[in-house]
C-alpha positions as CSV (number, residue, x, y, z in Angstrom):
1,X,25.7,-9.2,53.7
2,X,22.6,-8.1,54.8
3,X,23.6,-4.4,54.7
4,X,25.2,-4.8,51.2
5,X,21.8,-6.5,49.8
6,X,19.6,-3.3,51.1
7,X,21.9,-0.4,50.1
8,X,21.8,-2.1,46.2
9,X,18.3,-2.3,46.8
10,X,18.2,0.9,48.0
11,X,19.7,1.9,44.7
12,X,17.3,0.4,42.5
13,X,14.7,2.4,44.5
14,X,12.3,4.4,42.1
15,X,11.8,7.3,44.6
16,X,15.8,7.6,44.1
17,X,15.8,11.5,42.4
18,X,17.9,10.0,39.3
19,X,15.5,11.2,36.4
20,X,14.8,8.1,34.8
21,X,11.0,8.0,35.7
22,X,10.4,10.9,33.3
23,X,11.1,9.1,30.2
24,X,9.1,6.2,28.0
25,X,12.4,5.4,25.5
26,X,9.6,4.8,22.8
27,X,6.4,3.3,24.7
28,X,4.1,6.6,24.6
29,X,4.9,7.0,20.9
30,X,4.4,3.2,20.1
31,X,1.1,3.5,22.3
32,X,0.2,6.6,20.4
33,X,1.2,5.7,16.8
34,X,-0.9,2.5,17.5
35,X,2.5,0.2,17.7
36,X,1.1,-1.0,20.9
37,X,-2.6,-2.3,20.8
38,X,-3.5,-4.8,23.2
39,X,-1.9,-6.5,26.3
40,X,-0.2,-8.8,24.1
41,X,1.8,-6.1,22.0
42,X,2.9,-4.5,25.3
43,X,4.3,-8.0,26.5
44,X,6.3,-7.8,22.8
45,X,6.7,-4.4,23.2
46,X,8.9,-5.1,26.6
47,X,10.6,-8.1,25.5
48,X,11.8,-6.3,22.4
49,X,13.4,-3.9,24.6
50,X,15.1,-6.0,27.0
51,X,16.3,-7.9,24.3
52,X,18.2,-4.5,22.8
53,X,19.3,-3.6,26.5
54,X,20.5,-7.0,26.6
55,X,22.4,-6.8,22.7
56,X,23.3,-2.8,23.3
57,X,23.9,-1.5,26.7
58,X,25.0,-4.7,28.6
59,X,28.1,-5.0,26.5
60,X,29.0,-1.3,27.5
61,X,28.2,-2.3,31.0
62,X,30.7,-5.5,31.3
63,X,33.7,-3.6,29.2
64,X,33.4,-0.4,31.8
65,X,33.3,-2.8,34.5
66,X,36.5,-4.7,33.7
67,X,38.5,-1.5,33.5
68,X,40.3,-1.1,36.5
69,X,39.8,3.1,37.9
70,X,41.5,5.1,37.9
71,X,44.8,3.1,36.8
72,X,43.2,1.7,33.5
73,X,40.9,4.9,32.7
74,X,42.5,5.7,29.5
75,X,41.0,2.4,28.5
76,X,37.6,4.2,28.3
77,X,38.0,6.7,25.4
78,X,37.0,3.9,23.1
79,X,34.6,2.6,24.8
80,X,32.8,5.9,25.3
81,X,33.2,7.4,21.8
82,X,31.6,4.4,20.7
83,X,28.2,4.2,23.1
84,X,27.6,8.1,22.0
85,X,27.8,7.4,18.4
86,X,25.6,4.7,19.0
87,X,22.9,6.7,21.0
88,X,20.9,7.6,17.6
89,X,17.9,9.8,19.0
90,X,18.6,12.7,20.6
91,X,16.2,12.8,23.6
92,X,17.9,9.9,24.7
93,X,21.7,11.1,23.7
94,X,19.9,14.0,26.0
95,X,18.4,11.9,29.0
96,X,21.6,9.8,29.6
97,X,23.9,12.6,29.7
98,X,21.2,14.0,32.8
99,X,20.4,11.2,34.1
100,X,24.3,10.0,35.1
101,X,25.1,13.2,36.8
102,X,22.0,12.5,38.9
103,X,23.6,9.6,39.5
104,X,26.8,10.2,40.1
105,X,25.9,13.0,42.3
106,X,23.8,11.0,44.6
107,X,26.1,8.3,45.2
108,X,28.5,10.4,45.6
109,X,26.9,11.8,48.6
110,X,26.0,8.5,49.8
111,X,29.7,7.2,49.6
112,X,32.0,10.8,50.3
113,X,35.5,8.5,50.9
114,X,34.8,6.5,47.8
115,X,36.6,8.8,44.8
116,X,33.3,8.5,42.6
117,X,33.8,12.2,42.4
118,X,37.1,11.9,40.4
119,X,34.9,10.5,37.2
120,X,33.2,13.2,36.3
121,X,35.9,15.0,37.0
122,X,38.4,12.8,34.3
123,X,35.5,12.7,32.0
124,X,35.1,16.4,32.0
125,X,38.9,16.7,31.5
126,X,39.5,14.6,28.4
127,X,36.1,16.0,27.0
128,X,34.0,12.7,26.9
129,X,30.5,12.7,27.4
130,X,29.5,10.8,30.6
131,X,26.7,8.8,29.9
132,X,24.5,7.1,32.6
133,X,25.6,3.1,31.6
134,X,29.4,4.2,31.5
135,X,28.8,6.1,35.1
136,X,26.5,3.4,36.5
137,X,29.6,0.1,35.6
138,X,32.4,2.6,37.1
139,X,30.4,3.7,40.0
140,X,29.3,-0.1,41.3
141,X,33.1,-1.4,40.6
142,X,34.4,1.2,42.9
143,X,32.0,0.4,45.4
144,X,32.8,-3.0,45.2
145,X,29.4,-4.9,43.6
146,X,29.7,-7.6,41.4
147,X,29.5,-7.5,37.4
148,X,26.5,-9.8,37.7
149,X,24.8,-7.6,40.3
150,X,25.3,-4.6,37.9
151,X,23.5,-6.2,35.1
152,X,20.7,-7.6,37.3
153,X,20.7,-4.4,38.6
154,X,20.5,-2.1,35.4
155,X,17.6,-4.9,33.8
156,X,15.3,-4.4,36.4
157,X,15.8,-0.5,36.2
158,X,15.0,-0.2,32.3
159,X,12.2,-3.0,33.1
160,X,10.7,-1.2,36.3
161,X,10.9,2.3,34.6
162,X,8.9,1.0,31.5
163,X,6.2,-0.6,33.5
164,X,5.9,2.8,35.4
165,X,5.2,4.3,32.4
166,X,3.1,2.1,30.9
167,X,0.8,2.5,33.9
168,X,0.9,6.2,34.2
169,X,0.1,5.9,30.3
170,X,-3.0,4.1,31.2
171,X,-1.8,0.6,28.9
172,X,-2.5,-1.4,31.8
173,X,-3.4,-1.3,35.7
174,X,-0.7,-1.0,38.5
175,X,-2.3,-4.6,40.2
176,X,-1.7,-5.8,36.4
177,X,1.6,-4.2,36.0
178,X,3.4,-5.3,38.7
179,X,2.3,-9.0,38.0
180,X,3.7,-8.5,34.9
181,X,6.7,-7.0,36.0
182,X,7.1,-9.9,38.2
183,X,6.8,-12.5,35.2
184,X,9.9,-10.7,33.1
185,X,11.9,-11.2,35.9
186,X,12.2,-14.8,35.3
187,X,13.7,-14.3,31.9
188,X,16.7,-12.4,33.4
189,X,19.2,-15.2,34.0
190,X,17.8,-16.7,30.6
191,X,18.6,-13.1,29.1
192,X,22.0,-12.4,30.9
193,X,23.7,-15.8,30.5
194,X,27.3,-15.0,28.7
195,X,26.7,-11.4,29.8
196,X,30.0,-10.9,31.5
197,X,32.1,-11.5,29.2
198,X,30.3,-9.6,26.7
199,X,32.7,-7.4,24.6
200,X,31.2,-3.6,23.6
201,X,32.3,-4.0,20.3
202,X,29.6,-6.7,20.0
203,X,27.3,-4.4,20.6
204,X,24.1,-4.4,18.2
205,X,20.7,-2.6,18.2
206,X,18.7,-5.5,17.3
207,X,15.0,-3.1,17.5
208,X,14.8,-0.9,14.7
209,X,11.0,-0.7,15.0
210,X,11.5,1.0,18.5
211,X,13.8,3.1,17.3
212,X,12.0,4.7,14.5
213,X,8.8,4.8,17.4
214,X,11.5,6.8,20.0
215,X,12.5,9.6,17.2
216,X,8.9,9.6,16.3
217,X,8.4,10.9,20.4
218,X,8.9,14.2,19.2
219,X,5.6,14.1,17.1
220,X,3.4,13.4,19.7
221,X,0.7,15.9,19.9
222,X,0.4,15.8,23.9
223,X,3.1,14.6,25.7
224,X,3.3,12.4,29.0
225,X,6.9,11.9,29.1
226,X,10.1,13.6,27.7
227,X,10.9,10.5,25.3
């Protein structure tokens, strides 16, 4: 048990060359636009995205997870077409397509026996794009984690990586960051109750505001991050 617990935290590890660091999804252009003002818009700010994590992406993440690879893999093509037409701004559409064959490629260096390499390869043969949340549900079923430990596990990334940026952005401190980090974490079984059983095509984007601030990115004058 002891092993299992540090290789997923080894996972969640930000020094873990997956790409994710290098990307605000919307916080540099809020910041900049003047979305974000004070410490209290930042706490909305973050809670507005977890919440669209929690309405868009976890769905995706549960109905990859309950298809059984490779046997049930033609089960995906629905599920797939439907989380691209939903990524809406392009420097996202962008960093999830990179950021999974980071992924993938790293754990499948870690874990050689485990077949990981065999989804890219059926993606790549049946023309799908594979995006990091359908790559990240596949790849922790095969190595055997739980659906519950996926979705803790994918929450604190989007969390962690947002408070990274907000403190290389200057919005707040890293002493102050971390505390705050800290604090969100005790809305996460609040947040993920029901979550495995969640059904993609339940899937909503429930932020519109952040939305219009992430396709907005692209108008930032001098840029930090790549979105």
């Amino acid at each position: 048990m002891s092993s299992r617990l540090a290789r997923l935290l080894h996972l969640a590890d930000s020094a873990l060359p997956t790409g994710g660091f290098a990307y605000s999804y919307g916080l540099e252009s809020s910041r900049t636009f003047g979305l974000i003002r004070h410490p209290a818009g930042l706490r909305n700010y973050l809670y507005s995205y977890l919440q669209q994590v929690i309405s868009l992406d976890v769905p995706f993440l549960s109905s990859c997870f309950a298809v059984e690879w490779p046997r049930e893999a033609q089960r995906l093509r629905g599920i797939v077409e439907e989380y691209d037409a939903m990524l809406l701004v392009p420097g996202l559409h962008r960093a999830s397509l990179a950021q999974s064959k980071n992924w993938l490629k790293l754990l499948t260096s870690f874990y050689p026996q485990s077949g990981l390499g065999s989804i890219q390869a059926w993606f790549a043969a049946e023309e799908l794009p594979l995006h990091f949340v359908l790559v990240l549900a596949l790849s922790l079923r095969q190595l055997g984690y739980s659906c519950s430990e996926l979705h803790a596990l994918y929450l604190h990334l989007m969390l962690r990586d947002q408070i990274s940026a907000a403190i290389r952005l200057g919005c707040l401190g890293p002493m102050e960051g971390h505390r705050l980090q800290h604090d969100f974490y005790s809305l996460f079984d609040h947040m993920l109750a029901g979550a495995e059983t969640a059904d993609y095509r339940t899937a909503t984007r429930s932020a519109t505001l952040l939305d219009a601030a992430q396709i907005l990115h692209e108008q930032v004058y001098s840029r930090l991050f790549q979105n």
